[in-house]
LUMVO-688208 format. One record per residue (C-alpha): residue in one letter; x, y, z. Coordinates in pm, 1 decimal, padded with zeros to 6 digits. Layout:
BEGIN
[a, [X, Y, Z]],
...
//
This chain:
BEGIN
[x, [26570.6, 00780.7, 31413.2]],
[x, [26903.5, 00730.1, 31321.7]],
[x, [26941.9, 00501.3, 30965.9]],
[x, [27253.6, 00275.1, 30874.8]],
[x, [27392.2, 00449.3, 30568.4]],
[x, [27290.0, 00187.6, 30323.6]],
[x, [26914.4, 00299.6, 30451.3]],
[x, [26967.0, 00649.6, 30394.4]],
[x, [27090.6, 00605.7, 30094.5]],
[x, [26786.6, 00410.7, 29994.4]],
[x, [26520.9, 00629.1, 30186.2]],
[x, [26644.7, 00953.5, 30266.4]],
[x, [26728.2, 01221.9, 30025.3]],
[x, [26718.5, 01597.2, 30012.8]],
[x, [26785.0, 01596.3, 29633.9]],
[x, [26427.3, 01738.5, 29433.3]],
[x, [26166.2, 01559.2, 29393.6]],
[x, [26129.5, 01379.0, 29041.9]],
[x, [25716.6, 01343.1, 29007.7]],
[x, [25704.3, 01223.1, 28625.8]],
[x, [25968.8, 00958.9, 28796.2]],
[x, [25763.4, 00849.7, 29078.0]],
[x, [25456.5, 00822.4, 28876.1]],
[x, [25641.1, 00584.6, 28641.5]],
[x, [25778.1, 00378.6, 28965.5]],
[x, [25405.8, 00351.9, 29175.1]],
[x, [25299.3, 00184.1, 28867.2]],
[x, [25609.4, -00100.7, 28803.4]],
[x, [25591.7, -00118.3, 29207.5]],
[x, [25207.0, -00177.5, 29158.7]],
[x, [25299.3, -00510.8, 28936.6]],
[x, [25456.8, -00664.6, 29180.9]],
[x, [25194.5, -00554.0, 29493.8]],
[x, [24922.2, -00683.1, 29293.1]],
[x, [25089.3, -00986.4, 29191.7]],
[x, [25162.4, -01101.3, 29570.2]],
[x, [24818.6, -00986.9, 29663.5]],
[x, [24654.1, -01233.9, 29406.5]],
[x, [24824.3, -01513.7, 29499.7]],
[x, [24814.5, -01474.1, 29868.8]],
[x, [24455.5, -01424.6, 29857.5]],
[x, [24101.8, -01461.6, 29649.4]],
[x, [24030.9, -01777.4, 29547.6]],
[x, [24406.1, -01923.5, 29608.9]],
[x, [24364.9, -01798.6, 29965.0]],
[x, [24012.8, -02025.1, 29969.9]],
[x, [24171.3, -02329.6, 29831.9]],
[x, [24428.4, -02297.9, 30153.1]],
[x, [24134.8, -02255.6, 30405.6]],
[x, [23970.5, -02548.3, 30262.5]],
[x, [24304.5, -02799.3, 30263.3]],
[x, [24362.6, -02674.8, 30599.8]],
[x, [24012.8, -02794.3, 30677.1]],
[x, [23790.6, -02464.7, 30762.2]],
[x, [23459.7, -02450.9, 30740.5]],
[x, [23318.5, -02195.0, 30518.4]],
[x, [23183.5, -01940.7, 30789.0]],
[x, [23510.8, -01982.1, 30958.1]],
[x, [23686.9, -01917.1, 30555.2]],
[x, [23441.8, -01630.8, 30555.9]],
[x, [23547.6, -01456.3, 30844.5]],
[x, [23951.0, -01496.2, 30816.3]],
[x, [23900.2, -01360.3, 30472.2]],
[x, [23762.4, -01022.1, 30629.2]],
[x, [24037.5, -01021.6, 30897.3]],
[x, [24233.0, -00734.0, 30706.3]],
[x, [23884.5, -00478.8, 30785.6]],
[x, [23973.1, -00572.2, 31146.5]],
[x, [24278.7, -00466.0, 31176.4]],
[x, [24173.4, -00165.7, 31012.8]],
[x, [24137.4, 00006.2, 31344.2]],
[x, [24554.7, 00028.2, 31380.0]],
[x, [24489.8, 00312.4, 31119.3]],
[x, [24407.6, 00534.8, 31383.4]],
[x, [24758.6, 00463.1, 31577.9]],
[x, [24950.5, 00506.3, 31254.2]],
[x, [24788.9, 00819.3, 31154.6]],
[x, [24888.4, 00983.0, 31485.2]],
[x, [25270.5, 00832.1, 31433.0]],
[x, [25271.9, 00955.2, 31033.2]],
[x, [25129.3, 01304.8, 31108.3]],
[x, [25431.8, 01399.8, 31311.0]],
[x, [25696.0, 01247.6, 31047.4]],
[x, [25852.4, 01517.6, 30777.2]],
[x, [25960.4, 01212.7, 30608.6]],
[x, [25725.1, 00864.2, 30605.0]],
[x, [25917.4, 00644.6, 30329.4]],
[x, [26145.0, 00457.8, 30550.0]],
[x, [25834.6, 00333.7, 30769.0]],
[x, [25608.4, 00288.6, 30479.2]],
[x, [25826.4, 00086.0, 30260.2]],
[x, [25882.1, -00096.7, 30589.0]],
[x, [25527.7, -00219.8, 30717.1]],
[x, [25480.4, -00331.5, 30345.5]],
[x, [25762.4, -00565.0, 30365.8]],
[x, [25686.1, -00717.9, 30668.4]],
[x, [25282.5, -00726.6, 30521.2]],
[x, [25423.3, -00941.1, 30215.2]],
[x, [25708.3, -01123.8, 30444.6]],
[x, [25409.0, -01286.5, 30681.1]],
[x, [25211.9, -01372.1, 30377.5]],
[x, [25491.1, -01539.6, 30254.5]],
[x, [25514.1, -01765.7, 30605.9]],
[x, [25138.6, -01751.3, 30612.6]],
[x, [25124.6, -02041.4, 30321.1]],
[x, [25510.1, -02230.1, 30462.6]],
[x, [25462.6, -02233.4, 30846.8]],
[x, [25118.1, -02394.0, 30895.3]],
[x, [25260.1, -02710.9, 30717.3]],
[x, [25563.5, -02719.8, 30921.7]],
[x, [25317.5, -02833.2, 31197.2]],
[x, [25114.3, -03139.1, 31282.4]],
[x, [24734.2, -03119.9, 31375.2]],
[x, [24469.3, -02959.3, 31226.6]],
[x, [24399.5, -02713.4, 31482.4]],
[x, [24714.7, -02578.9, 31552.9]],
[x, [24756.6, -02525.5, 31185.6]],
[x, [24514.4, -02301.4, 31152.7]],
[x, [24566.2, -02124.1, 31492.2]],
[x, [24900.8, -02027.7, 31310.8]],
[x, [24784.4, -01954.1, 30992.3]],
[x, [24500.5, -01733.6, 31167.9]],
[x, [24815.6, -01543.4, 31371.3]],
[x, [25035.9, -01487.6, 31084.9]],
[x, [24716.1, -01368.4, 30891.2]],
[x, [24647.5, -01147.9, 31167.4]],
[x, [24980.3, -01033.6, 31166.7]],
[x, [25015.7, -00937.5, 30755.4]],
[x, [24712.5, -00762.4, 30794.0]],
[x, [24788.4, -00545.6, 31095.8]],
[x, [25124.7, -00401.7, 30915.8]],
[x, [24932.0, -00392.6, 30546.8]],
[x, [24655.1, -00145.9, 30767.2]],
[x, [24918.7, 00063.1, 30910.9]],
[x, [25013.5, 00132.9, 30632.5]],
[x, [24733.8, 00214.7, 30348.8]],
[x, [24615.3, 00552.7, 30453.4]],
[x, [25000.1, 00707.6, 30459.8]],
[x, [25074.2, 00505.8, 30135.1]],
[x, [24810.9, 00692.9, 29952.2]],
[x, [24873.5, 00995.1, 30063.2]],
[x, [25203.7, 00972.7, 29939.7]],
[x, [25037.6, 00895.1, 29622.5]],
[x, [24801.4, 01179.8, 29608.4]],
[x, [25116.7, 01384.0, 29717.8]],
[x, [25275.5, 01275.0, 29353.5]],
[x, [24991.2, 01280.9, 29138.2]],
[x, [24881.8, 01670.9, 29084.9]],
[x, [24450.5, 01657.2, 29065.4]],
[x, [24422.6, 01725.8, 28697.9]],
[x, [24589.3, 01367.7, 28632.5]],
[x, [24455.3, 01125.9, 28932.5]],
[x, [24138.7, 01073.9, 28700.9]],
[x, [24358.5, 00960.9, 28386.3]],
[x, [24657.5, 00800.9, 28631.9]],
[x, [24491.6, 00595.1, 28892.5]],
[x, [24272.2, 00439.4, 28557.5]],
[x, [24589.6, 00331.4, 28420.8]],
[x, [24719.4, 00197.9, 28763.8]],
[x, [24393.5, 00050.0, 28789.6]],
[x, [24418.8, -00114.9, 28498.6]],
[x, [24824.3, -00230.0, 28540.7]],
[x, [24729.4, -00364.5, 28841.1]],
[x, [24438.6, -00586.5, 28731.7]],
[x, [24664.1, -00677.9, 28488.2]],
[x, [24946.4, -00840.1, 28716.0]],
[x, [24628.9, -00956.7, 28948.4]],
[x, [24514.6, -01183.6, 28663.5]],
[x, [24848.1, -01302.5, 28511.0]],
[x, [24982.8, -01388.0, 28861.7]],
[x, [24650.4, -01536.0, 28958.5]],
[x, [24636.4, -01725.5, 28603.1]],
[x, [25012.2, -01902.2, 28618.1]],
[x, [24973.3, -02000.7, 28976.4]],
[x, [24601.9, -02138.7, 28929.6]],
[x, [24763.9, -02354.5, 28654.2]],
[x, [25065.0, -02459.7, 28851.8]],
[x, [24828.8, -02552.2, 29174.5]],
[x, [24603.3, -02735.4, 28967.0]],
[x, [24866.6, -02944.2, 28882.6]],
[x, [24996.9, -03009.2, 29208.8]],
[x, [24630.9, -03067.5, 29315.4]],
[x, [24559.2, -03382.8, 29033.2]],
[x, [24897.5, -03528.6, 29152.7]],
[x, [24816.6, -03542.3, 29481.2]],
[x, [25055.9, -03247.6, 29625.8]],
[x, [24852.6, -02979.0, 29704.8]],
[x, [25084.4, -02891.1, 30003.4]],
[x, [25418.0, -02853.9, 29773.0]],
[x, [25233.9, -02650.3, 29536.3]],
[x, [25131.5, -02397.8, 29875.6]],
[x, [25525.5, -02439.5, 29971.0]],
[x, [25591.4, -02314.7, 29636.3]],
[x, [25324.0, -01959.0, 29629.6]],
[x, [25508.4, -01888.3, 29950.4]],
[x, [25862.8, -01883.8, 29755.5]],
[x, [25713.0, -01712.7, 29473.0]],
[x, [25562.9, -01447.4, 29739.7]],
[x, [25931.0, -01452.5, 29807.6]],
[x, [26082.3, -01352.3, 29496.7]],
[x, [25809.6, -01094.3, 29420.6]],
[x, [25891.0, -00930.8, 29727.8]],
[x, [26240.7, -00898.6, 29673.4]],
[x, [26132.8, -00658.0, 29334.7]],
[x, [25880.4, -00508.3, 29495.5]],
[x, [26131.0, -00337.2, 29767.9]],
[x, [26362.0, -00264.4, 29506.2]],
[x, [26124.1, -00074.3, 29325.6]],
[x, [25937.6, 00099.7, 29623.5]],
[x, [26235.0, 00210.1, 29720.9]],
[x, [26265.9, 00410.4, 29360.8]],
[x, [25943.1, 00642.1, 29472.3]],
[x, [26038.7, 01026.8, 29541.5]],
[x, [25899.1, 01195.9, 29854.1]],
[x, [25742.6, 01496.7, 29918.0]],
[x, [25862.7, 01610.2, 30245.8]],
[x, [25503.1, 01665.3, 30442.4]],
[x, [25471.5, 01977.2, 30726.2]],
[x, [25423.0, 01842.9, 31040.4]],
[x, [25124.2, 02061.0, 31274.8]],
[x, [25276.1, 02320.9, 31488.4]],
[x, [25085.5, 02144.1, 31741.1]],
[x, [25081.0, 01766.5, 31777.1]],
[x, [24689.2, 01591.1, 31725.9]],
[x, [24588.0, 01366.8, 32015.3]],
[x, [24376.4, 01066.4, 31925.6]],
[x, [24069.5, 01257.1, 32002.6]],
[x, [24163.2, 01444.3, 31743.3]],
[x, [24088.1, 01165.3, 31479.8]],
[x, [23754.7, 01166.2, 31608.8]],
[x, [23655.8, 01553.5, 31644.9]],
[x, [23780.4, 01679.6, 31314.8]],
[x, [23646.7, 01466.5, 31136.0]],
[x, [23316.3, 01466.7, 31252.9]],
[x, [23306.1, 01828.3, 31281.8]],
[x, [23378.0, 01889.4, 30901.9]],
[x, [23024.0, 01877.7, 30759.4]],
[x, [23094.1, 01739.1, 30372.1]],
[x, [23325.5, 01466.4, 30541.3]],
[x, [23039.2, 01378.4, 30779.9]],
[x, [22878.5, 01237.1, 30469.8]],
[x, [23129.5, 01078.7, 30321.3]],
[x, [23170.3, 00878.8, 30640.9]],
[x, [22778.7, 00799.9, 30634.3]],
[x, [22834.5, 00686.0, 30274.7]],
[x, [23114.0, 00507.0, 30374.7]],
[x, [22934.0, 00300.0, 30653.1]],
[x, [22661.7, 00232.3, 30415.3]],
[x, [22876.5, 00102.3, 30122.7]],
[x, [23017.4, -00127.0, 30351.4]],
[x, [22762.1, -00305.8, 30516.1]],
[x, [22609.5, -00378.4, 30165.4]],
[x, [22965.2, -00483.2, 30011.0]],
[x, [23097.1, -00693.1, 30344.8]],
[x, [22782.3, -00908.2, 30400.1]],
[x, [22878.2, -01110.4, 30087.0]],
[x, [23183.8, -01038.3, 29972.9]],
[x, [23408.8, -01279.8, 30194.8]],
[x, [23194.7, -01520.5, 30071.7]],
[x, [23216.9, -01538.8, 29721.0]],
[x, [23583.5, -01656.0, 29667.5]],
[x, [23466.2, -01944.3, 29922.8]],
[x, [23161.2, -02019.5, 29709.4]],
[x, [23344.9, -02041.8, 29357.2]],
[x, [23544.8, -02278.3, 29477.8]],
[x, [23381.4, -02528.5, 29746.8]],
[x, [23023.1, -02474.1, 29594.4]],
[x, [23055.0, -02412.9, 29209.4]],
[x, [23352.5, -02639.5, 29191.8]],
[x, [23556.3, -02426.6, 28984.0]],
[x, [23958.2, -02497.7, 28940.9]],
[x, [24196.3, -02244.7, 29003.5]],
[x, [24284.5, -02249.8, 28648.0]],
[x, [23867.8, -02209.8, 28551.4]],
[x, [23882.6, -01872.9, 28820.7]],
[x, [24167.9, -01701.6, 28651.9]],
[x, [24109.9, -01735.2, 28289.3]],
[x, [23783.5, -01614.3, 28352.7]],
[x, [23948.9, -01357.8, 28563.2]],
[x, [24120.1, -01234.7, 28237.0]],
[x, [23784.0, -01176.6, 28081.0]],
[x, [23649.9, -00970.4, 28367.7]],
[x, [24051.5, -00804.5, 28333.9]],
[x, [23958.9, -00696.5, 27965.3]],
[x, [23653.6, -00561.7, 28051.3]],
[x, [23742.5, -00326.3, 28383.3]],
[x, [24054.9, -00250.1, 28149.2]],
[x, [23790.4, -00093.5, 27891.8]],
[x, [23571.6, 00106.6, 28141.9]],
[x, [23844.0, 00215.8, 28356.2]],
[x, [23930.0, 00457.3, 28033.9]],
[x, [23568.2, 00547.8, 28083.8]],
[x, [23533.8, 00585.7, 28433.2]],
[x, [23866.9, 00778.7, 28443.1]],
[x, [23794.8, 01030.7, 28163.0]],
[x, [23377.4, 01049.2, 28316.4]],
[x, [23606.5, 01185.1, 28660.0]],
[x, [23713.0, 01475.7, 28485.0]],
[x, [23742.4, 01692.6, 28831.8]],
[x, [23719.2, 01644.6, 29151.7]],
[x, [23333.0, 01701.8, 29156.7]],
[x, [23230.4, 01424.2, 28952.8]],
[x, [23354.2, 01146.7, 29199.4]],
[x, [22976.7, 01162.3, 29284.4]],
[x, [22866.4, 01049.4, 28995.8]],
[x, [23111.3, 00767.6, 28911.0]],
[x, [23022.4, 00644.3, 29256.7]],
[x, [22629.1, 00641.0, 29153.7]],
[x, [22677.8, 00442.9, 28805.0]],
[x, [22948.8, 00223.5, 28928.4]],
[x, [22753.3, 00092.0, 29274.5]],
[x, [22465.8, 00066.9, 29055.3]],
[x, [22677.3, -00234.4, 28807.0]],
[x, [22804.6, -00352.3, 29118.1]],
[x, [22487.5, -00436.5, 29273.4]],
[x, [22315.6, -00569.0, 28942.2]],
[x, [22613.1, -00784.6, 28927.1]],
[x, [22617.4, -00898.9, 29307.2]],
[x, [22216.1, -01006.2, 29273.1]],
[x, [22302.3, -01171.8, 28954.8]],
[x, [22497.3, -01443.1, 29170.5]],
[x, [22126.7, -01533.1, 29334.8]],
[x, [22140.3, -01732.4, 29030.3]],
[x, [22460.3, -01907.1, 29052.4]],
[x, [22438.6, -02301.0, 29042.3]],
[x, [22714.8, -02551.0, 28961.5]],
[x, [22464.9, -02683.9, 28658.7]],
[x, [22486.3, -02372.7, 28487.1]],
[x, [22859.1, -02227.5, 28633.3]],
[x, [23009.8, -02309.6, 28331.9]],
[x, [22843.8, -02054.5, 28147.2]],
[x, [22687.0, -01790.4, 28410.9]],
[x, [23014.4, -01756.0, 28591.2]],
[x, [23172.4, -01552.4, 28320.5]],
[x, [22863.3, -01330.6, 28275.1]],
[x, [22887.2, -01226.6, 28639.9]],
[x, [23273.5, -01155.7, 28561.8]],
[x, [23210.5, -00908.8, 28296.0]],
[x, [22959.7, -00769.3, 28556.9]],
[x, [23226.2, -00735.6, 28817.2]],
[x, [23457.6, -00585.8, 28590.6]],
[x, [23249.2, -00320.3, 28422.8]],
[x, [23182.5, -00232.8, 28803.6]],
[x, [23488.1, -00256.6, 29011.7]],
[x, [23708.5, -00020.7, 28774.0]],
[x, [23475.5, 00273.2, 28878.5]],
[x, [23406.6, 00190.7, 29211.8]],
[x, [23739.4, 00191.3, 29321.1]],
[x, [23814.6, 00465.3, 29185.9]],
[x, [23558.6, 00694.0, 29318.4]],
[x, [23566.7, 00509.4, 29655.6]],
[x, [23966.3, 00623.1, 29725.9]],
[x, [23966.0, 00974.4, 29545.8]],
[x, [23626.8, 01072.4, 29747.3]],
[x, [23763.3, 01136.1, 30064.8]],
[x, [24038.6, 01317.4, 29943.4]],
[x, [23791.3, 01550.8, 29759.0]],
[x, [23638.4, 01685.7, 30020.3]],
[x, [23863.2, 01668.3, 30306.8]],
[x, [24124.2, 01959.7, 30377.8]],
[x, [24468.3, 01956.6, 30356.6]],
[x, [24627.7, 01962.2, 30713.5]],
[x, [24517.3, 01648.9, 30886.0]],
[x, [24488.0, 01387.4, 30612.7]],
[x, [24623.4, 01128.2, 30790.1]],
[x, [24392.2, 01174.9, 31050.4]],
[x, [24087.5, 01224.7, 30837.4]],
[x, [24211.3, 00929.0, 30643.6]],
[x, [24235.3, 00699.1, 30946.9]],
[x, [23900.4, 00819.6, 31066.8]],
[x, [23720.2, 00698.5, 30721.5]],
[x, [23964.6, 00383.2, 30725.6]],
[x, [23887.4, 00258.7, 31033.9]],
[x, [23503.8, 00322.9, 31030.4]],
[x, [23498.9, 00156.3, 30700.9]],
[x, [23731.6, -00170.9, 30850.5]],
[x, [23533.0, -00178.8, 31178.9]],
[x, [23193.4, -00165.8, 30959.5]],
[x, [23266.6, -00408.2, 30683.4]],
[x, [23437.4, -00670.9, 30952.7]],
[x, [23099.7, -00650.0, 31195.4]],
[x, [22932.3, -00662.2, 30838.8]],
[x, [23115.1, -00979.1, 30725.1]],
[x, [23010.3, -01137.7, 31085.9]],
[x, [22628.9, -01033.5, 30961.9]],
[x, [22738.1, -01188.1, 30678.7]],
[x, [22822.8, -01560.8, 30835.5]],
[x, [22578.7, -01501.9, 31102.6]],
[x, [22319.2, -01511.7, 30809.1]],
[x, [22445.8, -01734.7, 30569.8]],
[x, [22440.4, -02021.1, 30907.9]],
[x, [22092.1, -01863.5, 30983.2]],
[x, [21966.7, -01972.1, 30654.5]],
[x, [22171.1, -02319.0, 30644.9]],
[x, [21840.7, -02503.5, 30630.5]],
[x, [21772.1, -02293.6, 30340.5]],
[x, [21712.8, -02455.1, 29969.3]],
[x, [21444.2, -02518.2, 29703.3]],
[x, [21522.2, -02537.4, 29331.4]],
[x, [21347.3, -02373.5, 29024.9]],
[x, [21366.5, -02384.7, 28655.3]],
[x, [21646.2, -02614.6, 28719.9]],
[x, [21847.1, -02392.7, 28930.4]],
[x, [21926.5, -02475.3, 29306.1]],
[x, [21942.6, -02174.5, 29532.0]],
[x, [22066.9, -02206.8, 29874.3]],
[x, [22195.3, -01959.0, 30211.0]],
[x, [22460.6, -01823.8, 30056.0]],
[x, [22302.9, -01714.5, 29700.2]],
[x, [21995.4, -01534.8, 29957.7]],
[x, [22310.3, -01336.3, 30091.2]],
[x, [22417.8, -01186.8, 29757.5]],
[x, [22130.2, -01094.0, 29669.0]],
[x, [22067.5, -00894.8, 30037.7]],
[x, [22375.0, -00765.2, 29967.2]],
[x, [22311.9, -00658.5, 29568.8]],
[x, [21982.7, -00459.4, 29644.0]],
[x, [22188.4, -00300.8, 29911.4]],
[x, [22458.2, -00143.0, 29709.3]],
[x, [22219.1, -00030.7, 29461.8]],
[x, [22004.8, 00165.7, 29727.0]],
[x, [22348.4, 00320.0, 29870.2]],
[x, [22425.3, 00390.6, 29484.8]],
[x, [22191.6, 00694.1, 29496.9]],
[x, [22393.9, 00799.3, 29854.5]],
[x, [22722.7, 01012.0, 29678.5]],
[x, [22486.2, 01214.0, 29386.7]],
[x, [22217.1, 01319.4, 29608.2]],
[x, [22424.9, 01411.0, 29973.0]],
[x, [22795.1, 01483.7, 29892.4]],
[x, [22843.4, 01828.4, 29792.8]],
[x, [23250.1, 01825.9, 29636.2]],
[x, [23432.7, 02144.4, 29546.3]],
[x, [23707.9, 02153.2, 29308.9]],
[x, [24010.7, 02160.7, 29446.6]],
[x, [24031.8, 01904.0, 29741.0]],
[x, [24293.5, 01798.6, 29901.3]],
//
């Protein structure tokens, strides 16, 4: 495909690749990902269901609408595999990702009428996410490609942690700013304004994408077919289990986890402002044990293990919401933060870098898809388990010691006890080698 020569410029060069360069750039570009991401979604995201008027099942499941479209990973990975160079395309699905989620929060108040609000607001949702999933698995291969193994430990801790960062401080000036709107009574300019903002972010964020180096990749001699993505796969024995894990981890994680931005918000009560600067607490703390998950992955074999003791936090901290009750948020709600931040630092971290450690080198986009869209299709059927439950239990309450529990508290703890059983999955059945891919 022929570029205009501004493009080329931009996102095709023969000159060498500058690694110690690109590292620096993946993490600035990071800033500015995780800035849109925070306030186009989480709790913000919730607070624009709600003033739209969605229920909370219905909340629920357009929150999980990005493991849906997860299933385009298998298209893309057939399309990336055959490309010697993959920046162009990349850096392109990204901007139209963070375009639509810019005209997700503008659009649906151009219109009149409840429903058709939301029909367009589910449609441009739909549409952000299919672009963002075409994307992922090629992105992070072009990661791995710049980050040699003895750093991605050490480097994807600090991105981690840079990220988190911009996720908070994002989330923290726009809760404040929305809050306002909200007590004057202009909740829809204050959405008008986090799409502009989504605006001006983006306009960095290409900028600096644009700054990564890229490793040319080898294309096969002979071209997979989609039944390739399936067969390879499958047939490699170590990734077999990694895909078993994979299904497990998200059944437990996607039964609840649409739900909880949903439940801070039209359950607890909490302001946008009360989310985020408790968000900054559960920041400092994932900022702390990132440095210790990162230095406990020392190789490519101990993924394993960081999986184990960071699934285990996670689900101690997911059952701890069974206990979550606007008479006691004030307090409890930043106990479950620190929780969730102790947690999430190593989970993530083992959770991307485990595939990689035990699948081979030719094929990675395929074997990448593969685990992608298993995951997407699992965790979105999950998050339907998820609603299908929570209205299941709707009749659901009692109260003790003061506490009221109700559907959705049952569902987090289901879904705690769950990721601590799959916790003991990675240590016992994935054999890694050092040296993956």
């Amino acid at each position: 495909m022929a570029l205009p020569r501004f493009l080329q410029r931009a996102y095709v060069s023969d000159a060498p690749v500058d690694y110690e360069k690109s590292r620096k750039m993946i993490l600035r570009e990071s800033v500015t990902a995780n800035a849109i991401g925070s306030i186009a979604g989480g709790s913000i995201l919730a607070g624009f269901n709600k003033y739209l008027g969605l229920s909370n099942e219905m909340a629920g499941i357009i929150a999980a609408i990005p493991l849906l479209t997860g299933v385009l990973q298998m298209f893309s990975a057939l399309f990336f595999e055959r490309l010697a160079r993959r920046k162009f395309f990349i850096c392109l699905f990204f901007f139209l990702h963070r375009l639509s989620l810019s005209a997700m929060y503008f659009v649906p108040l151009m219109v009149q009428g409840t429903g058709l609000r939301v029909a367009l607001m589910f449609a441009i949702y739909v549409f952000a996410s299919s672009f963002s999933s075409m994307g992922t698995g090629p992105v992070n291969i072009w990661m791995i490609d710049l980050v040699p193994e003895s750093l991605r430990g050490r480097f994807f801790a600090k991105k981690d942690a840079v990220s988190l960062i911009a996720n908070v401080a994002a989330g923290l000036v726009m809760g404040v700013v929305l809050d306002a709107f909200r007590a004057g009574g202009r909740e829809r300019e204050g959405f008008l304004l986090v799409s502009g903002v989504i605006l001006l972010l983006l306009a960095v964020n290409t900028y600096l994408f644009a700054k990564w180096d890229e490793p040319l990749q080898t294309p096969p001699k002979t071209p997979f077919r989609l039944r390739d993505m399936f067969q390879k796969p499958l047939a490699h024995k170590e990734f077999r289990k990694v895909i078993g894990f994979n299904i497990l981890y998200c059944i437990s994680l996607q039964m609840a986890a649409p739900f909880f931005s949903v439940y801070m918000v039209d359950v607890l009560g909490l302001s946008y402002l009360n989310i985020m600067l408790v968000g900054f607490l559960s920041a400092g703390t994932r900022v702390i044990f990132l440095r210790i998950w990162g230095r406990m992955a020392d190789s490519a074999s101990s993924w394993p293990r960081v999986a184990k003791w960071a699934l285990r936090a996670l689900g101690l901290g997911h059952a701890l919401w069974f206990f979550a009750s606007p008479n006691i948020a004030w307090f409890y709600f930043p106990i479950l933060q620190l929780f969730s931040g102790m947690a999430w630092g190593g989970v993530n971290l083992s959770i991307f870098n485990l595939p990689f450690a035990v699948m081979p080198k030719e094929g990675r986009n395929l074997f990448l898809a593969m685990h992608s869209v298993i995951g997407s299709v699992t965790g979105f059927l999950a998050a339907l388990l998820g609603a299908g439950l929570s209205s299941l239990l709707g009749g659901v309450s009692f109260s003790f010691w003061g506490l009221h529990v109700g559907n959705t508290q049952i569902l987090f703890l289901l879904s705690g006890v769950c990721l601590a059983l799959v916790a003991e999955y990675p240590k016992r059945f994935i054999k890694v080698q050092n040296g993956g891919s």
